[in-house]
C-alpha positions as CSV (number, residue, x, y, z in Angstrom):
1,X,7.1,82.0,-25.0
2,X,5.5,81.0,-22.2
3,X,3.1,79.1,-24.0
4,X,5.7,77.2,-25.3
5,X,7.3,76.3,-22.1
6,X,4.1,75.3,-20.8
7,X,3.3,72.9,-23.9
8,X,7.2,71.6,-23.7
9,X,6.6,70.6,-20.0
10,X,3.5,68.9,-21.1
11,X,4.9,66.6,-23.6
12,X,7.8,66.1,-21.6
13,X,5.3,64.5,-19.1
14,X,3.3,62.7,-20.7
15,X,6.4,61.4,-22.6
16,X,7.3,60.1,-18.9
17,X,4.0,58.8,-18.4
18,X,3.6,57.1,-21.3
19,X,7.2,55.4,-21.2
20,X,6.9,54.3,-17.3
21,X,3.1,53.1,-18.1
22,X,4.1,51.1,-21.0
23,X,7.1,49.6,-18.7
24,X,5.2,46.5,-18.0
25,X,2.7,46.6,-20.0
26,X,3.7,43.4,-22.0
27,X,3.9,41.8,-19.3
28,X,1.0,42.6,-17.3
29,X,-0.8,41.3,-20.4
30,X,1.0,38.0,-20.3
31,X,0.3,36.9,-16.9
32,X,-3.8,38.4,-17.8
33,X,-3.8,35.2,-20.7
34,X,-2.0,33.0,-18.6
35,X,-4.4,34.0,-15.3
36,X,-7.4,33.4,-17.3
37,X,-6.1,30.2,-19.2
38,X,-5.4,28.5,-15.2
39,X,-8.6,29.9,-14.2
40,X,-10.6,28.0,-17.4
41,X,-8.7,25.2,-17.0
42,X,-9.5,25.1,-13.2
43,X,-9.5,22.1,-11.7
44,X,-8.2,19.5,-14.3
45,X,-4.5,21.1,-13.6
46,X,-5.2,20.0,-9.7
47,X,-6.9,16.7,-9.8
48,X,-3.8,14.4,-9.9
49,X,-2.4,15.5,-7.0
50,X,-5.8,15.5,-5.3
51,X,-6.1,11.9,-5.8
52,X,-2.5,11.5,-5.4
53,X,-3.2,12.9,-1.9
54,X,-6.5,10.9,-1.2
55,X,-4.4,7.2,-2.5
56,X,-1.6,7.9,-0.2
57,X,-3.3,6.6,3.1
58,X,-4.7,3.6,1.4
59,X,-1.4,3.0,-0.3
60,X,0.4,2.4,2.8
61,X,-2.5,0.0,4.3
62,X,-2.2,-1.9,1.3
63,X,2.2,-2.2,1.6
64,X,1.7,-2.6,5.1
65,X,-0.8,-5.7,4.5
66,X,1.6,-7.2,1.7
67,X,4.2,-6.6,4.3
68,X,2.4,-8.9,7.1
69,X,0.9,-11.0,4.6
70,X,4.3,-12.2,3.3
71,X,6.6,-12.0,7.1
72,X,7.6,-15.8,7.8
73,X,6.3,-15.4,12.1
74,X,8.2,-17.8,14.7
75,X,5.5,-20.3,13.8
76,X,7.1,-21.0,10.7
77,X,10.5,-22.1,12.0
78,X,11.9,-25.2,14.3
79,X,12.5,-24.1,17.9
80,X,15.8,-25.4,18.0
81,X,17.6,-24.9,14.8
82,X,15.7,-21.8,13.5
83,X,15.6,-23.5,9.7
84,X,12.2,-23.2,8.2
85,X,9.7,-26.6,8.9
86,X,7.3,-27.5,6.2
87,X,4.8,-24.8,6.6
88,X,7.3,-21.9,6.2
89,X,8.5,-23.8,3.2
90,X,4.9,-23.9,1.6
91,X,4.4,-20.0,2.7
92,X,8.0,-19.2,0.6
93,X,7.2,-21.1,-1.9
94,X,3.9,-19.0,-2.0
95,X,5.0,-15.9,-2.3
96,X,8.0,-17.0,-4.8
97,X,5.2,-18.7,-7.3
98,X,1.3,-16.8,-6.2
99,X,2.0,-13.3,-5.3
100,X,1.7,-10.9,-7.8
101,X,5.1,-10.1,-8.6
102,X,6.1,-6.9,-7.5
103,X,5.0,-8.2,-3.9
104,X,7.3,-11.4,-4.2
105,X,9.3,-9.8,-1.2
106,X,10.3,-11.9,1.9
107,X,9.9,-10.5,5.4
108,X,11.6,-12.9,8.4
109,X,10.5,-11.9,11.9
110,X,13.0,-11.2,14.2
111,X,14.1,-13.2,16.9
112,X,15.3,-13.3,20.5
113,X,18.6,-13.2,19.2
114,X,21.3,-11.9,16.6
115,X,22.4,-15.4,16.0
116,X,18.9,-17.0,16.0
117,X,17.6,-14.2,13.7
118,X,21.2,-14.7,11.4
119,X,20.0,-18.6,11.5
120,X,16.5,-17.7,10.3
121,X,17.4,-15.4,7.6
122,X,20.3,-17.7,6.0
123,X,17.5,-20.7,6.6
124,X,14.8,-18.6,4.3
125,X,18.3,-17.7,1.5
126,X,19.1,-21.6,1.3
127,X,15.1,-22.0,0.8
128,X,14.9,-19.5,-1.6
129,X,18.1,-20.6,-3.9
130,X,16.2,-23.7,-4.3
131,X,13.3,-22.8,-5.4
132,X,14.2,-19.8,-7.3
133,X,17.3,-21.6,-9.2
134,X,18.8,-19.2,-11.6
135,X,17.7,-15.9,-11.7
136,X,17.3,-12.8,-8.9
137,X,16.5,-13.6,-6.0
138,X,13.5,-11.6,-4.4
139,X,14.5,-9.8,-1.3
140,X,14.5,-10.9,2.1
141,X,14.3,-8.2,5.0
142,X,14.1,-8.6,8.7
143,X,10.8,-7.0,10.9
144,X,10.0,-7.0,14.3
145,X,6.1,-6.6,13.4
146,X,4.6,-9.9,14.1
147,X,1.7,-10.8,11.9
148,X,-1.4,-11.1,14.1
149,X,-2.5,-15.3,14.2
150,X,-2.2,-18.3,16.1
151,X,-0.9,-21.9,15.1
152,X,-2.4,-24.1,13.6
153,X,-2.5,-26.4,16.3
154,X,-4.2,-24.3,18.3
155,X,-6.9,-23.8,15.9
156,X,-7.3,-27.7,15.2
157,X,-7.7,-28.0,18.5
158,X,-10.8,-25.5,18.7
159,X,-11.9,-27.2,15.9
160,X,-12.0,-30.5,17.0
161,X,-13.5,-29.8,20.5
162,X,-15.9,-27.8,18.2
163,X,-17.0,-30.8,16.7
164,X,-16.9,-33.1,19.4
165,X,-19.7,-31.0,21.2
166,X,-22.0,-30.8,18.5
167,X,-25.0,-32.9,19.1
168,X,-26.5,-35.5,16.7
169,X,-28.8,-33.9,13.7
170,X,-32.3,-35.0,14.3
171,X,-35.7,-34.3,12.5
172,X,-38.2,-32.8,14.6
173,X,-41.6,-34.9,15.6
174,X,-44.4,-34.4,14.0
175,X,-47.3,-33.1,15.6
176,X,-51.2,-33.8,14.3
177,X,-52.8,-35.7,11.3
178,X,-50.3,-36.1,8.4
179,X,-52.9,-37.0,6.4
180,X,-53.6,-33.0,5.7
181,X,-50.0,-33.0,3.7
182,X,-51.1,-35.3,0.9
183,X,-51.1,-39.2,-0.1
């Protein structure tokens, strides 16, 4: 009898073993595959957002540039009336017909003053419409970062003292026989 008590209570534990051991088995051996299938795979599964990480910096130089590239700066407007003068027509029309075309955005610098900026803005619209004709119209948004540059005036002048100062192309003398250089 008490042999039999004894082997009872050994089947009953192992019973108990078995059943809480087996509990997650299954999926013990599911995350195993999936662990070793990541770990072969390793590091294709990570690579996109590596270089997703490494573009992002450069991404937002390149914006940024686009974004100064294509900002109309008080240069490009009359003093007086804030409408666009013939340069800031030629830069619109630019960016309307040469930049690539998800860039063909507009930026207007801001000016001294609500109205003056208002003036600007509707000045660059008018521009636009006529240009553009039928058809969306790329956006124009205001900035306050002014595009580093000076006028043109500025530079021809520079240019012009450049070349006033320049002195008079000459050939050097020749010194001794020229007979020893041929005929």
């Amino acid at each position: 009898m008490r042999r039999v008590i004894c082997l009872l209570c050994t089947t009953l534990a192992f019973t108990a073993i078995g059943r809480s051991a087996s509990a997650g088995w299954h999926d013990f051996w599911n995350q195993f595959h999936q662990d070793y299938h990541r770990n072969v795979a390793w590091p294709d599964p990570f690579r996109h957002a590596d270089r997703e990480v490494q573009r992002a910096p450069f991404c937002i130089m390149v914006n940024n540039g686009w974004r100064l590239n294509n900002t109309l700066s008080h240069d490009l407007f009359e003093l007086e009336t804030h409408a666009l003068n013939h340069a800031g027509w030629r830069k619109v029309r630019w960016i309307l017909t040469q930049a690539p075309v998800h860039r063909r955005s507009i930026w207007v610098l801001q000016a001294d003053t609500a109205e003056a900026t208002q003036a600007r803005v509707e000045s660059v619209r008018e521009a636009v419409e006529g240009m553009v004709g039928q058809g969306p119209l790329p956006p124009i948004m205001l900035t306050d970062r002014e595009p580093l540059g000076v006028s043109g005036d500025y530079v021809d002048q520079i240019d012009r003292q450049f070349r006033s100062s320049m002195p008079v192309p000459t050939l050097p003398q020749m010194s001794g026989d020229a007979s020893q250089f041929g005929p």
